[in-house]
N, C-alpha and C positions, 0 to 999 in steps of 0.2 A: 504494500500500500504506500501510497506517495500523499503529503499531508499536502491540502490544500488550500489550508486555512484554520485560522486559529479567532477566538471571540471569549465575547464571556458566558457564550452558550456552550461551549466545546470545541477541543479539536473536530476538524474536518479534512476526513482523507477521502482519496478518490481509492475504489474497490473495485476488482471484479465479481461479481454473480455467476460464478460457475454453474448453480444451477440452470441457471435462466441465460445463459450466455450473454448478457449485459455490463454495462461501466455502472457502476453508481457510484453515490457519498454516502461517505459512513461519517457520522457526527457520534464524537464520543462525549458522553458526560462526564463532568468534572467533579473529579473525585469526590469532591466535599459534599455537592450534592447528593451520591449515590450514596453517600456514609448515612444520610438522613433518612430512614426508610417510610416514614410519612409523606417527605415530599418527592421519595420516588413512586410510593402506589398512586399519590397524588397526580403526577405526571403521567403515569402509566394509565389513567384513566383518560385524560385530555388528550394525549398521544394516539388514540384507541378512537377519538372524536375523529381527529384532524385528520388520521389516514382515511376518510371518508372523503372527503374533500377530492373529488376529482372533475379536472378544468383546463383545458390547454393553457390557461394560463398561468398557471399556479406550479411550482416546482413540488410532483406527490412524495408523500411517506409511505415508501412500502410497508417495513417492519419498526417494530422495536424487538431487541436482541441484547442477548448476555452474554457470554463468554469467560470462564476464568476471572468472577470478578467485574469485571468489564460491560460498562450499559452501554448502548448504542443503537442510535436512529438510523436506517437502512432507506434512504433518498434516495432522489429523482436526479443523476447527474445530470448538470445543464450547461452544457458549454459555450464561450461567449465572455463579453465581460460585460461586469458591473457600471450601472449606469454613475456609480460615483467612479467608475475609469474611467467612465465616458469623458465626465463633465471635465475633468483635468483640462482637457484638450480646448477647452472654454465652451460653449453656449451652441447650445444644439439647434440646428436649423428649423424653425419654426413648425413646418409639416412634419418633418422627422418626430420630434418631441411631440408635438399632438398625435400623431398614430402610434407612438409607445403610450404617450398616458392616458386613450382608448382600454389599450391590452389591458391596462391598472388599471384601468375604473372595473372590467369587465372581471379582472378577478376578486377585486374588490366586492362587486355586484353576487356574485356567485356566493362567495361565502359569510356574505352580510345574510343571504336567504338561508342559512346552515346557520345564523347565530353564532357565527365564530368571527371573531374579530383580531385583525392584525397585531395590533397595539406596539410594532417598531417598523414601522415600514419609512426606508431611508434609501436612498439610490445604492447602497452596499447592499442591499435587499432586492434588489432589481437587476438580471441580469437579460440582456441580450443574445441571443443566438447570432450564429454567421448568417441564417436564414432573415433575420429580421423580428424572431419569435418572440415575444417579451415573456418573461418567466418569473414571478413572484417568489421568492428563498422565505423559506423559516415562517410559512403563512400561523399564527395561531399560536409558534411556540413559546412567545413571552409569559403568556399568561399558564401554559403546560408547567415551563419552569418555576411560575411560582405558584402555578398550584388554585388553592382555595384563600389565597390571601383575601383580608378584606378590601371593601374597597379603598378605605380611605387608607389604605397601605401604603408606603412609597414603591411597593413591589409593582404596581403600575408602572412603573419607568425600570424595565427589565433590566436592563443594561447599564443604568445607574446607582440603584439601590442596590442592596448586601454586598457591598463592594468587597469585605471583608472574605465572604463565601462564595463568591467566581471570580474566576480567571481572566483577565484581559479586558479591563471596564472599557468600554469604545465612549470616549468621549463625544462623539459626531452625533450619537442618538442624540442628544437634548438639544440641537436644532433643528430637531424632527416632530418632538415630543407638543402635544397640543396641553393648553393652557390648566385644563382641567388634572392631566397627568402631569404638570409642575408642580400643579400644588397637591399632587397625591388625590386627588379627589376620584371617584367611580367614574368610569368609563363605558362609551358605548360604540357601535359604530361611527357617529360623528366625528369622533377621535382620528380616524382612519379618512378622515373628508381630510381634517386638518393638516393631518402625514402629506395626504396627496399632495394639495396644496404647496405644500413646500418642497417637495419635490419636483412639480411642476416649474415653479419659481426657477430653482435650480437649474433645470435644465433648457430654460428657455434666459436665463440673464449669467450663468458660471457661477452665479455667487450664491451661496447660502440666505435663505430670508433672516434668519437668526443667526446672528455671528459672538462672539465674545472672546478676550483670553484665556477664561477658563468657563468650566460648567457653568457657577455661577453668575458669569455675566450673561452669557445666552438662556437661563431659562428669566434672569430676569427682563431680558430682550423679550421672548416666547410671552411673558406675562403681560408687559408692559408699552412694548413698540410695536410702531407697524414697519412690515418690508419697506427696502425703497422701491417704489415702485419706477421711478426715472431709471434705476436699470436693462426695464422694459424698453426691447427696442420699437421706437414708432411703427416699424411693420408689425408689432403684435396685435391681433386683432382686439377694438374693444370690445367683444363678448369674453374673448379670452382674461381680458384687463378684467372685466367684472365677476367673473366666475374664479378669477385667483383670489378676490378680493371677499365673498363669500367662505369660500374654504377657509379660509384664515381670518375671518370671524373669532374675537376674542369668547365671546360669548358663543356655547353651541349651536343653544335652539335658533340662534343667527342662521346658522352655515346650510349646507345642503344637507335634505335627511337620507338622501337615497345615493349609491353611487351610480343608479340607474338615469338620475337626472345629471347628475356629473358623464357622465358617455353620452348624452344624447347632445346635451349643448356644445362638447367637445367635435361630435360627429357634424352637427350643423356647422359648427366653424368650417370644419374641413370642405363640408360640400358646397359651402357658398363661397361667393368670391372674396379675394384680401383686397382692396383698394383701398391706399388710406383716403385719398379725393374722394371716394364715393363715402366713405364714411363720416366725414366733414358735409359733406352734402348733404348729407340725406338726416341731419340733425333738424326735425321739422319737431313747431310747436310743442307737439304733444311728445316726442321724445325729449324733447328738452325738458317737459314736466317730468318725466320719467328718473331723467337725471338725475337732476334735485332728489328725489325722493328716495335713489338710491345713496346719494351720497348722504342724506341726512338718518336715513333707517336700513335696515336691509330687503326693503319691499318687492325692488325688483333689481336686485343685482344681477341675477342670472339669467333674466331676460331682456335686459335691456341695449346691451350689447350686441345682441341678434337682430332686436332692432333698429340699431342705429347703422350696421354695417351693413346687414341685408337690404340690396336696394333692387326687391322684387320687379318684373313687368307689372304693368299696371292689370292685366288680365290672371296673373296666378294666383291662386289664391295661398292665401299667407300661412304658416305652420301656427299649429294652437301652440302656446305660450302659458306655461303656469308659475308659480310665484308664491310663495309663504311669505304672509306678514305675519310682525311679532307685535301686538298693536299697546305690549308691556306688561309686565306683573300686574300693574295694578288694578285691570281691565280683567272684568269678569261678563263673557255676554249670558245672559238668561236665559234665552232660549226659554221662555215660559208663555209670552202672551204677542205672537208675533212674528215678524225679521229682523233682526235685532241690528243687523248691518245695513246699510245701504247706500250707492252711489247713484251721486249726481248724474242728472240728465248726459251733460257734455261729458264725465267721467272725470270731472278734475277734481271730486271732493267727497269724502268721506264723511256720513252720520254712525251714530253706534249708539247704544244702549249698554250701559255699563251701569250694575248697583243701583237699578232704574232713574241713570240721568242720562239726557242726548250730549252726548261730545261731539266733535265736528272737525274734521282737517282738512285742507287742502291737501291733496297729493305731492304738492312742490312745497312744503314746510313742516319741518320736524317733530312737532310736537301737536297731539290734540288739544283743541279748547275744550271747556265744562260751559254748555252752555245754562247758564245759572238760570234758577227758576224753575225747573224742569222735571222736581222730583215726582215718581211714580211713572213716567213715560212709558210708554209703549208703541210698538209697532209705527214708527215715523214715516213718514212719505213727503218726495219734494214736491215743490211746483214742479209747474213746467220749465220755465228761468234758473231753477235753483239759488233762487236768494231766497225764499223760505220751507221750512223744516214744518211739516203739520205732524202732530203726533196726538194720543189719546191717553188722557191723564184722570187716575179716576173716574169718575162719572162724565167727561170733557171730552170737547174734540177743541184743541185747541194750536196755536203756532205762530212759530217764533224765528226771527233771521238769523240767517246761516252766520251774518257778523255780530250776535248777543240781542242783547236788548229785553225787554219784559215781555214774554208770552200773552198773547191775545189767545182773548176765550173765543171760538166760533159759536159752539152751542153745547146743550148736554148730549151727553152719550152713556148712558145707564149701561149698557151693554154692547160692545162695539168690535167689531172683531174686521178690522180691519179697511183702507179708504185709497181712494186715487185721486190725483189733481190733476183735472181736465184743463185743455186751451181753452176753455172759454170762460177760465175764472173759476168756477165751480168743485167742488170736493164732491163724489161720491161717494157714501161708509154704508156699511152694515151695521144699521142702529136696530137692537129689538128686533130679529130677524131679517127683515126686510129691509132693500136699500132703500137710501136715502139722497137728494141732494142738499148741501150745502154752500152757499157764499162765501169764497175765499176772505169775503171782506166780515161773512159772521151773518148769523140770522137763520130761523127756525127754519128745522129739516123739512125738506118737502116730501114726498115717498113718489119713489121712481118705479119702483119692483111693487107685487103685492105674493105673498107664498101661495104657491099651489099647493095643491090637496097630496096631504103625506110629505109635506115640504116642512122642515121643524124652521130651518134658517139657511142664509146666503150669505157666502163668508169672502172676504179678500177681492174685494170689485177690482178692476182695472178698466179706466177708461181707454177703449183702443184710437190709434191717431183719426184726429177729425171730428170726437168726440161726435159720432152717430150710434155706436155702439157698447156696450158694455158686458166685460166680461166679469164670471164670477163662478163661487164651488155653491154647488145644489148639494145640501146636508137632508137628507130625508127620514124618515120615521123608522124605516127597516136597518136603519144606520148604513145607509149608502152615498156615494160620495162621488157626484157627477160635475164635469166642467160644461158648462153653460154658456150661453151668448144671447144678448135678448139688444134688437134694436131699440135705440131711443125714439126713436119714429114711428114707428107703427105697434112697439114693445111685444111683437113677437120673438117666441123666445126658440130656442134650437138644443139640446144635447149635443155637443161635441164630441165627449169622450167619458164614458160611465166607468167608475171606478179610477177616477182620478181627481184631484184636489189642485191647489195651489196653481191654476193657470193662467200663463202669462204671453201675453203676443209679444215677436221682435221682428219688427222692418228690417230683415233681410235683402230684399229686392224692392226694388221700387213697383211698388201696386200690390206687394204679396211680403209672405213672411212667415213666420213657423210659431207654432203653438208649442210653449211648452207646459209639460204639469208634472205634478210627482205623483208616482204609485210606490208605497213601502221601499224608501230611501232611496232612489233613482229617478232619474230627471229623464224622459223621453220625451222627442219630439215629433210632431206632423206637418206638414204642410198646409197654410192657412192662408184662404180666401179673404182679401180686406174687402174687398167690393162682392163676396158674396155673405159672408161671411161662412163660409165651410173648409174643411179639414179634405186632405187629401191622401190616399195612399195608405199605409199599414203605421202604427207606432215604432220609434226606434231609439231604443235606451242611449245615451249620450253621454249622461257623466252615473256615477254609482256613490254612495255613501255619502248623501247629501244630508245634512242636520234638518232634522223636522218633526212634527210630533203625530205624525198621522194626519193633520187637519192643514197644516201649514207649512212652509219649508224655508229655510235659512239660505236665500240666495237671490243673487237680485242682478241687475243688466242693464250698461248705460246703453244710450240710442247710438255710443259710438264701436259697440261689440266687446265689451269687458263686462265679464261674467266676476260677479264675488260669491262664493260661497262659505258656509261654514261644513268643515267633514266628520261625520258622526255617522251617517246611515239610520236604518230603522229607529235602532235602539237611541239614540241622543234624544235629549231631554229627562231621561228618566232619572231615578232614583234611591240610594237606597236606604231603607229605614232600619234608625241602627238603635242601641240605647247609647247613653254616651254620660258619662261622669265626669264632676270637675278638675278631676285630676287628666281628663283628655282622653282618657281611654273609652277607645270604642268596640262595643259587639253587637253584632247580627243580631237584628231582631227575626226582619222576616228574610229569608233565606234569598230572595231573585229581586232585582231593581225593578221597578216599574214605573207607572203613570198617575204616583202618589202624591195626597194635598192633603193638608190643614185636619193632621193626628191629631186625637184626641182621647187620653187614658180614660177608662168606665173609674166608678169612684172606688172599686177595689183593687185596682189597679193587673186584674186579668184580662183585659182585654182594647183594643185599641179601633177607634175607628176612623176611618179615613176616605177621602173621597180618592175612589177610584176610574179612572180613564180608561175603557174598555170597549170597544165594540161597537154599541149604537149611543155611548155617551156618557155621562159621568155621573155614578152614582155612589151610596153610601154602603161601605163594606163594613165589616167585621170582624177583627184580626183576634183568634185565642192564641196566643202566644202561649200558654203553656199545652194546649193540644195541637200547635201548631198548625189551623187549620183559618184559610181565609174564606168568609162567606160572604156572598151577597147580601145587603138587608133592602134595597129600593130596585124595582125595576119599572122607570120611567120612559122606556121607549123613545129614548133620544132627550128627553128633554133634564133638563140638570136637575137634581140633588146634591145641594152643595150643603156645608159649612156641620156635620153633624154637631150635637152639644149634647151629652147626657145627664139626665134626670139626677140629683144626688141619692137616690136610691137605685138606678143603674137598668130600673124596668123600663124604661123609654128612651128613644132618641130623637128630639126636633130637629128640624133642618130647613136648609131655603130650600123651597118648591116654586113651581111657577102660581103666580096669584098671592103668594104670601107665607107665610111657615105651618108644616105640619107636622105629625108626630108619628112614631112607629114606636112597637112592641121590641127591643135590643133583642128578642131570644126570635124573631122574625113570624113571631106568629100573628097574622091579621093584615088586615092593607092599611098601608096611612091612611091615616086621618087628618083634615085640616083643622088648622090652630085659631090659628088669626087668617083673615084672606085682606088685600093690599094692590091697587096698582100696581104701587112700586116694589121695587124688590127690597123685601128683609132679610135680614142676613143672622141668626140668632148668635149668641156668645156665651152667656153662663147663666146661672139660677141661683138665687139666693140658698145658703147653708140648707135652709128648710123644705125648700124645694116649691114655696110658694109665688115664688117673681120669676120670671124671665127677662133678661136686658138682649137688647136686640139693635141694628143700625137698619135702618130707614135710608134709603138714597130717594135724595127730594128730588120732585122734577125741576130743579135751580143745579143740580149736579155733586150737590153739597151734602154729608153724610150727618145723620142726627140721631140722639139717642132715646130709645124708649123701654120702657118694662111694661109689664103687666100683669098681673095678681093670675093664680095658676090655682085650678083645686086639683085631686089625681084621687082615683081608686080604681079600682081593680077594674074599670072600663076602659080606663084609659085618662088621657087629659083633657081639660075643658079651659080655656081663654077666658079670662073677666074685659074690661075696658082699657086701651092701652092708654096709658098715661107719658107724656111726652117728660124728660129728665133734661135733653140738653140741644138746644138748639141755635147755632149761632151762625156770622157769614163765611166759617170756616169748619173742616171736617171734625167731627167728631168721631173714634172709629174703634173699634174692638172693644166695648164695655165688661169688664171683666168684677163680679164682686167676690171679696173679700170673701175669710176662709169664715167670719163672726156674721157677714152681711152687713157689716155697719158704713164697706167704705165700696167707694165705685174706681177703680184704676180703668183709664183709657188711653189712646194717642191722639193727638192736636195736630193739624196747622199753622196754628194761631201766630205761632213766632214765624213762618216762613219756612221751619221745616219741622218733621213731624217727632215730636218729643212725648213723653208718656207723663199723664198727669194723675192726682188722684182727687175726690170728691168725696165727701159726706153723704150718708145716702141714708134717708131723704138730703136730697140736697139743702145745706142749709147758710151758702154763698161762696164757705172758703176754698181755697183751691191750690193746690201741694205739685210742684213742677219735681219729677223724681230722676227724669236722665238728662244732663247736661251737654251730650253732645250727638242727641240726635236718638230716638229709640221707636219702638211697636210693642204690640204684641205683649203687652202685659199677665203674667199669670203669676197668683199668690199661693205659695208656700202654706201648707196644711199648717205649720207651727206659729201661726201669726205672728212671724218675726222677720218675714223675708218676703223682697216683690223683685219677681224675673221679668225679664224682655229684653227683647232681640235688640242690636244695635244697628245700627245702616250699614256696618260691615259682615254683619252678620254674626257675629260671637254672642253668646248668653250672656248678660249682665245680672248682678244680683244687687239690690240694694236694702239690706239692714234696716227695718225702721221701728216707730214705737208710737204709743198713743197715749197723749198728755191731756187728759179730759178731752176738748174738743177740738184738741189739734194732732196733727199728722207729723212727726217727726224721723224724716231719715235720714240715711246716714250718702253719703258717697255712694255712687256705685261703683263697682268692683266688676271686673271680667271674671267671670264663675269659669270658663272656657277656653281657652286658644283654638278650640276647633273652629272653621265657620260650616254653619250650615250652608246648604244649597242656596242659592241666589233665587228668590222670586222678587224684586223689586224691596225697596224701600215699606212698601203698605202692600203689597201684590197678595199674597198669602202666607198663611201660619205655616208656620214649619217646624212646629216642637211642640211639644204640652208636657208639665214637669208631672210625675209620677208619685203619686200617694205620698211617699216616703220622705221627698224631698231630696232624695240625692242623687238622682238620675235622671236624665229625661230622656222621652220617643223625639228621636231628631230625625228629618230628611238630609241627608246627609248625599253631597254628591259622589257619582259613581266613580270609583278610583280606578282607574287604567294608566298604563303605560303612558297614552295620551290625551286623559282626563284633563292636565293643567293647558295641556298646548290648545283644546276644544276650545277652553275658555277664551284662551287671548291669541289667538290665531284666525286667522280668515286666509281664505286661498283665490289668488284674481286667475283668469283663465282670459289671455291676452287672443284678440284675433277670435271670437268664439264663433262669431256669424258667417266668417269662413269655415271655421269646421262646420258649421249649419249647413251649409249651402254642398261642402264635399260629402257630406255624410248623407244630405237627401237633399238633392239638388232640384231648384223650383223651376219645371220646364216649361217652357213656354209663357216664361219673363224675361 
């Protein structure tokens, strides 16, 4: 055997395979290692992975082998040199190094799908064939070598750490090493984006992106500096420019997540032309916004370069374009009553719902606005112009300029489920079933639509161009869910597409255009008739795993062909219901996430009830937690049962109904019965200790929530309503009436200050009034021990505030964070999402669904550039 190298992973000799009549390498282990017999089974197990790994591009592991003593990996001889012999030589010809770092990305890609991750890939890692072959060395063995280390190990940085325990520490690894692995932190494939990266760098300018006189200067380079990028010579293309600048993204969730999107924009460089003239040229408007917004976030770094240098015929149509935005930690979208993202008409500006308030960006400026005033928002929509934002607040339809300013009321909206802003001034919404029009300038809804027969409601209108038409989803009795069309002119109406929701027309063509909708987490499209209005041809799915809740979907489309989406699929929005302590620790309550609201523990604390999302609509369920079994208790045929609230003897549950609240049997025996009946819609909350009051919220027709009780008799018939007696009624919401564990005091939330804070009352009212959370709260619930009052905070943590009662006054203390968890996000006031447990030291929390890319759902959106060209390739509209 002739050695052919030496590391601090092992000698490496070249062998022959008498059996197999072959050359290979033999990598021996270092003694020290193989003295440790944990972290050789350790090895021997990850070793046993990686020989799975088979890829043209990848250098394989035949065996692992012993001998006399002696461990040893039995390779894939690969002849050739290292792409760090390469670079000696200086700076690699610009197609040359893109069709080697193709090969990379694609072994890269290969063993990202196998969950095996590089973690030192460095051009001494990269060898070239005489053939041209690119060959990836030692795929997976850093992490083999050290095993099961944890993450936050420095064993991350293979080659640098235990220096004392291998042989030959290569100093060159740590200007390979990605930021996350400097500082010892866990590692994922993106790590392996960042390697790339810098190796690209390399071979496209000779020089190192991270350089130093010793380790420590280059990992604090790796941490702290960016490449030079003037290294780069002006023939490198600027996609190339922007896709290095991505990889080496300080931050991860910045960089590319796939290295399949890393090959593909490497592959389009190559197929298009290099002109730097034409890429100077071809800097139009709208790419110059693009710029900006690359240079200030990572939005569209790695498309943006494709299109600035791609300078298409005017008759090709253009390649789709996709794009992770990171829109920041602090950004939580809801996904609960709505689209929670949307862009402007011309595509230059960004709305969002975060913590339910509208933020607003430009695309060419760095940072979101809060537009102030806003709290409760939902479901936004532009003008036509895009200088204002209409959104549905509370019981409101109201709106506010896209540069601030104080929100104008339009009118009420007790129930509102979504609106369009036509050219001719005018809002369309889904108010109370039936659309509705509205004046952009404000003034009572008119009714456009009227329900058909077996039609409960019409959700999510769009006014199509020209405003003759209107499009909407038909929600019907059988719980079926059709896209509809009904002229404004003659207000005939059409089924388009039965079993589909969320449909939206885009001017593709001049005179024509494609209907899209979603069916269970995929967006398919048809071809659609403007001047008939009809649909043509078969359905054809287009994107998959779009965020939606069944009824509605998270994606939205300027008139200039950029598609935003949120990606979740089916399952997004859901939940899961956990119990949860203030020391943070969480358990499983009920075993699968779903389409869970506003828990509510019985007064013995076995059972839980919740409004369930299911089928033909949202009713009131059942949970025995200790028999483990969820039942239905309403079946309303599409129409809501909301808000349950249990009897303090635990034999009844009221609830809102349509016409006003009624009451059920908890053990499900009997049909509701009505309580109270009401125009408007009541929403119930709690009962006095005794079980003789109910307090309840009233939504006035002024939009404005008010508080009421009412004397309650029960026996073994059931419940019977006295006269409701009005408690609080002012020009600002009153909202979640909750009483006291004695019945002496009424805890609520306000807006009285501007934003919604938790107050408490005397009850009978008898004037004073006690402000208990200082910086913003809901959702008030008291503590069986009469010493403690809970609610939610607008970030969503439990607060607990200590209080006491001094004859006729209300004394507490500070509030205190009972929690670091946050519950699931429904807005500011949106819905309840916890109720504290008999005992007082737990509570049933909605609790967001944890995955791998739970946090990214949140603060993530995805643009899909060019989309109306893939419209047009995917189902081309003929005979326009």
């Amino acid at each position: 055997m002739a050695q052919i190298g030496a590391g601090g992973m092992g000698e490496v000799y070249e062998a022959r395979d008498t059996k197999l009549g072959r050359n290979v390498a033999i990598k021996v282990l270092p003694t020290a290692f193989v003295n440790d017999p944990e972290r050789l089974s350790r090895f021997q197990r990850e070793a046993r992975m990686l020989a799975a790994l088979n890829h043209p591009n990848i250098a394989q592991i035949y065996g692992l082998e012993h001998s006399d003593g002696v461990h040893f990996l039995i390779m894939e001889l690969v002849p050739g040199e290292t792409l760090a012999q390469r670079v000696k030589a200086g700076p690699v010809p610009i197609e040359e190094a893109l069709k080697i770092a193709v090969q990379i990305a694609e072994a890269l890609e290969a063993a990202h799908e196998k969950s095996i991750i590089h973690r030192d890939l460095k051009p001494a890692n990269v060898k070239v064939t005489p053939e041209g072959k690119v060959k990836v060395l030692d795929f997976g063995l850093a992490k083999a070598f050290e095993g099961d280390a944890t993450s936050e190990d420095m064993s991350n940085s293979p080659t640098l750490s235990r220096a004392a325990t291998m042989q030959g520490v290569i100093l060159g690894t740590a200007a390979y090493m990605s930021p996350e692995q400097a500082r010892a932190k866990a590692v994922d494939k993106r790590t392996d984006i960042w390697a790339f990266g810098a190796v690209l760098y390399e071979l496209l300018t000779g020089k190192q992106a991270f350089h130093g006189e010793d380790v420590t200067d280059i990992l604090a380079a790796v941490v702290k500096t960016e490449p030079d990028w003037s290294k780069l010579t002006e023939s490198t293309p600027l996609a190339i420019r922007a896709l290095l600048k991505q990889c080496l993204r300080k931050e991860r969730r910045q960089r590319f997540g796939d290295a399949s999107d890393v090959r593909i924009e490497i592959e389009d460089a190559l197929a298009a032309p290099n002109d730097a003239g034409t890429a100077s040229a071809a800097v139009a408007p709208k790419s110059k916004l693009l710029v900006a917004v690359a240079a200030a976030t990572t939005i569209v770094a790695m498309a943006l370069g494709v299109l600035l240098w791609r300078a298409p015929r005017p008759s090709e149509l253009k390649p789709l374009l996709r794009f992770d935005v990171d829109l920041g930690p602090d950004v939580s979208l809801s996904s609960v009553r709505g689209t929670d993202a949307i862009l402007s008409p011309d595509g230059t500006r960004l709305v969002y719902v975060s913590q339910g308030k509208l933020f607003t960006r430009r695309l060419d400026q760095p940072i979101a606005t809060e537009l102030a005033g806003t709290e409760g928002a939902f479901a936004p929509l532009f003008s036509p112009d895009g200088r204002w934002v209409a959104f549905f607040e509370a019981a409101k339809l109201e709106k506010i300029s896209v540069e601030g300013g104080a929100p104008v009321v339009l009118c009420n909206a007790p129930s509102a489920y979504g609106g369009s802003w036509g050219e001719d001034g005018n809002i369309i919404a889904s108010l109370s079933g039936a659309l509705s029009r509205i004046p952009s300038t404000g003034g009572a809804p008119t009714p456009v639509t009227a329900l058909a027969p077996g039609e409960v409601t019409q959700l999510w209108p769009q006014v199509l161009p020209g405003g003759k038409a209107v499009l909407f989803t038909s929600f019907v009795s059988n719980g079926g869910l059709n896209v509809e069309v009904m002229s404004l002119k003659d207000r005939r109406r059409k089924t388009l597409q039965r079993g589909g929701t969320f449909g939206r027309y885009v001017a593709t063509s001049n005179g024509a255009g494609h209907l899209l909708y979603m069916n269970n987490g995929t967006l398919f499209a048809l071809a659609f008739d403007l001047d008939t209005l009809e649909v043509r041809g078969t359905p054809v799915p287009v994107l998959d795993q779009v965020a939606n809740n069944g009824f509605y979907a998270q994606f939205d489309i300027s008139q200039t062909g950029m598609l935003l989406y949120q990606s979740g699929g089916a399952g997004a929005g859901k939940v899961a219901v956990q119990w949860l302590d203030g020391a943070g620790k969480l358990q499983p309550l009920i075993s699968k996430p779903g389409n869970y609201l506003r828990p509510r523990m019985s007064p013995d604390g076995q059972r839980v009830a919740l409004e369930v999302t299911e089928g033909s609509g949202r009713d009131v369920w059942i949970y025995d937690w200790q028999r483990d079994t969820l039942t239905r208790l309403t079946f309303d045929a599409g129409r809501a049962a909301l808000a349950p609230t249990w009897s303090p003897d635990g034999r009844y549950i009221v609830f809102m109904a349509k016409g006003g609240i009624s009451w059920t049997r908890s053990d499900g025996a009997g049909k509701p019965q009505p309580l109270t009946q009401s125009k408007n819609p009541l929403v119930p909350f709690s009962f006095t200790p005794d079980g003789k009051r109910l307090a309840w919220n009233e939504v006035e027709p002024s939009g404005t929530y008010s508080i009421w009780t009412m004397p309650l008799e029960s026996d073994d018939t059931g419940l019977r309503g006295g006269k409701p007696e009005l408690f609080l009624q002012e020009p600002f919401d009153g909202r979640q009436p909750m009483f006291s564990s004695d019945g002496r005091w009424l805890a609520y939330s306000s807006n009285e200050s501007g934003t919604y804070q938790v107050y408490v009352r005397a009850f009978p009212d008898k004037g004073g009034k006690w402000q208990i959370s200082n910086a913003g709260g809901a959702y008030p619930v008291w503590s069986r021990n009469g010493r403690e009052l809970f609610f939610r905070s607008n970030d969503n943590r439990i607060m607990v505030a200590a209080y006491a009662v001094k004859g006729d006054s209300f004394v507490a203390d500070k509030p205190k964070v009972w929690s670091e968890k946050r519950l699931a996000d429904f807005g500011t006031v949106g819905f309840a999402s916890y109720d504290l447990a008999p005992d007082g030291k737990r509570i049933v929390a909605l609790m967001p669904v944890e995955t791998p890319d739970s946090q990214k759902a949140q603060n993530h959106v995805i643009f899909l550039e060019n989309f109306f060209d893939e419209l047009r390739r995917r189902l081309p509209l003929s005979g326009k």
